[in-house]
C-alpha positions in Angstrom: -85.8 109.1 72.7 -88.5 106.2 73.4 -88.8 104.7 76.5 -89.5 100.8 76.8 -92.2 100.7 79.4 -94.9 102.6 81.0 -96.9 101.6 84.1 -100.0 103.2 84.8 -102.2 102.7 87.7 -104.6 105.2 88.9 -102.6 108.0 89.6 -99.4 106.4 89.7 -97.0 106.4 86.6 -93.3 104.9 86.5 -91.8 105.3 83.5 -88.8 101.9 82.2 -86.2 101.5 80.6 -84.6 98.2 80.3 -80.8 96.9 79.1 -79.2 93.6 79.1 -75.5 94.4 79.8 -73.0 91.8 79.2 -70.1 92.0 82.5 -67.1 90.5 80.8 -66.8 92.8 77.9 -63.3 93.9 76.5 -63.8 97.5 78.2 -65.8 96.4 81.5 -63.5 93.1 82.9 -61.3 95.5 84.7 -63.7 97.7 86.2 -65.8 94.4 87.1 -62.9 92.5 88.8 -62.3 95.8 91.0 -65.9 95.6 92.0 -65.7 91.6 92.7 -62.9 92.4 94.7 -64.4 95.6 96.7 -67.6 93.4 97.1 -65.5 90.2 98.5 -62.8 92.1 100.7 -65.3 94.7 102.6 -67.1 94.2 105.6 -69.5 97.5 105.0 -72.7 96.2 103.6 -73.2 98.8 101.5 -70.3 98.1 99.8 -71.2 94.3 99.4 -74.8 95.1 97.9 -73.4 97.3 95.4 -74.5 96.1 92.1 -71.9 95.2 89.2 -69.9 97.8 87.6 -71.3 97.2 84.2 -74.9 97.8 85.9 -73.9 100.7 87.3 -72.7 102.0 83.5 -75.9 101.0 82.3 -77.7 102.9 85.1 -75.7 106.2 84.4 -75.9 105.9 80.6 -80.2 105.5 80.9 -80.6 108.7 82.9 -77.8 110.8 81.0 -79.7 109.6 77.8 -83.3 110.4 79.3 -82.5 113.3 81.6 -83.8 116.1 78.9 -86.9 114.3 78.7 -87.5 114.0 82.7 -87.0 118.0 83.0 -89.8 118.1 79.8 -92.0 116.3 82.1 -91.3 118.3 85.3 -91.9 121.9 83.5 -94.9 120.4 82.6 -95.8 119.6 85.9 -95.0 122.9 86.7 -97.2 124.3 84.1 -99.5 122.2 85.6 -100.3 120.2 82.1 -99.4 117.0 84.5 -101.1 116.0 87.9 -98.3 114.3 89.1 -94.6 114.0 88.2 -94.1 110.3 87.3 -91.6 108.1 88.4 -88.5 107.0 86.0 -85.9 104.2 86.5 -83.6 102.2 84.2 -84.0 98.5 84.8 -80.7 96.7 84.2 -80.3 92.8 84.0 -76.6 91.3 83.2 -76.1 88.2 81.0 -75.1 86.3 84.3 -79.2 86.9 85.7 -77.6 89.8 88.4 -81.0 92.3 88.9 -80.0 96.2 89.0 -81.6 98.2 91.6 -84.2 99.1 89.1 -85.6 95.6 88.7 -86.3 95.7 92.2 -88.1 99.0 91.6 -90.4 98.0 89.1 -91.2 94.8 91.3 -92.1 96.2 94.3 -93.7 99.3 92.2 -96.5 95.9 90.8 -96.3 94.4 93.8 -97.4 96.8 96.0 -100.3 97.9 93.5 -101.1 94.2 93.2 -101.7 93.6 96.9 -103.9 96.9 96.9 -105.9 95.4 94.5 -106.1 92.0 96.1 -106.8 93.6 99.7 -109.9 95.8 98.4 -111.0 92.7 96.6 -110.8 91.2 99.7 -112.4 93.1 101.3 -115.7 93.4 99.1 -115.9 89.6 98.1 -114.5 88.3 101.1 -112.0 85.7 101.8 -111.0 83.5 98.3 -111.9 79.9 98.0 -107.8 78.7 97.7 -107.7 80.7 101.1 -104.6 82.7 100.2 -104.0 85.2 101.6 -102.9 88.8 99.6 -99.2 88.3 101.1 -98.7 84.7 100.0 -99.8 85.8 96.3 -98.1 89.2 96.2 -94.9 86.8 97.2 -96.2 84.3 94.1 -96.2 87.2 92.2 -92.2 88.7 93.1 -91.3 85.0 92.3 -92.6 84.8 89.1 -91.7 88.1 88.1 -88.1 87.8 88.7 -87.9 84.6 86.9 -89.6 86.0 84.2 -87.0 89.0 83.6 -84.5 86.1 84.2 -85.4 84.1 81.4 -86.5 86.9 79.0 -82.3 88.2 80.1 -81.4 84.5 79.0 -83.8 84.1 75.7 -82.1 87.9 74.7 -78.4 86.5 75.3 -78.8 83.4 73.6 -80.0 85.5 70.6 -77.1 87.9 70.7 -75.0 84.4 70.9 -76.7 83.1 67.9 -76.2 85.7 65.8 -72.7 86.3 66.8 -70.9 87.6 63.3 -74.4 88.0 61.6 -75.4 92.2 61.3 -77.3 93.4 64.2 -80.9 93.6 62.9 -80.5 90.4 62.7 -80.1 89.7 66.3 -82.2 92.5 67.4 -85.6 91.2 65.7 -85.0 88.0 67.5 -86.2 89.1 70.9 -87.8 92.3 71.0 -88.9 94.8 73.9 -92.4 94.5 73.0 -92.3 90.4 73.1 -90.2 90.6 75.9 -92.3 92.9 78.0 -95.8 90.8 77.5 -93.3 87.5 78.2 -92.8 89.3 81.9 -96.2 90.3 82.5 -98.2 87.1 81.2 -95.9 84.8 83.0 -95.7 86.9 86.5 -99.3 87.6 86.7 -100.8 84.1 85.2 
């Protein structure tokens, strides 16, 4: 058990794990034409902003697979060997660019420490010469970091497409985590 990413800042800890899930698989087209259909045919929002079934799998398969390790870390927040019990989500992307609702975690989770940052700088240098303002760059930032999972979801599909028939070390060294995760970060933050 490895997880993919962990976030640090200050006291703060959220712990990712990230999937690319293809929708239209052999096993998941029925369970993802119900779940078109549900979303199209209901009026209840809920309903409507539920993500897509093979998300969903994704989602359930992450925490099953990580669970063990998440009640490790609480006993040792009860054994007080941790401060502070640390925040896990699987973030799932599908091959069609549909964010799970753990994207949206991890974005708001560097957003939200990001305009911290920027308001205390603020507040000790003063205003910045561009004249943005911490809002309009925290919403630069959500921008650029969603089309940065988008294209590291695309540049990880196309790999699995290129390599379609070849073994799968082959397709895996094409795009790994680790490139993957400084391709996010470099090109949300710059």
């Amino acid at each position: 058990m490895r997880l993919d990413i962990q976030l640090l800042h200050r006291d703060d800890e959220l712990l990712v794990d990230g999937t690319l899930v293809h929708s239209m698989t052999k096993t998941g087209k029925q369970a993802e034409a119900k779940r078109t259909w549900e979303r199209l045919l209901s009026d209840i929002t809920a309903v409507r902003d539920k993500p897509a079934a093979a998300i969903d799998s994704a989602r359930t398969k992450k925490f099953t697979t990580y669970n063990p390790l998440l009640c490790i870390i609480k006993k040792q927040v009860l054994d007080k060997r941790r401060r502070k019990e640390p925040k896990f989500t699987p973030l799932a992307v599908t091959t069609f660019g549909e964010f799970g609702p753990g994207a949206v975690v991890v974005q708001e989770w560097l957003a939200m420490r990001l305009k911290a940052d920027l308001e205390a700088t603020l507040q000790t240098v003063g205003q910045r010469p561009d004249g943005r303002t911490p809002a309009q760059l925290t919403g630069v930032f959500r921008a650029r970091f969603r089309m940065a999972l988008l294209m590291v979801a695309v540049r990880r599909a196309a790999a699995c497409q290129q390599g379609s028939g070849l073994p799968s070390s082959c397709v895996r060294a094409a795009v790994s985590v680790d490139s993957a995760t400084k391709y996010i970060l470099i090109h949300a933050i710059s």
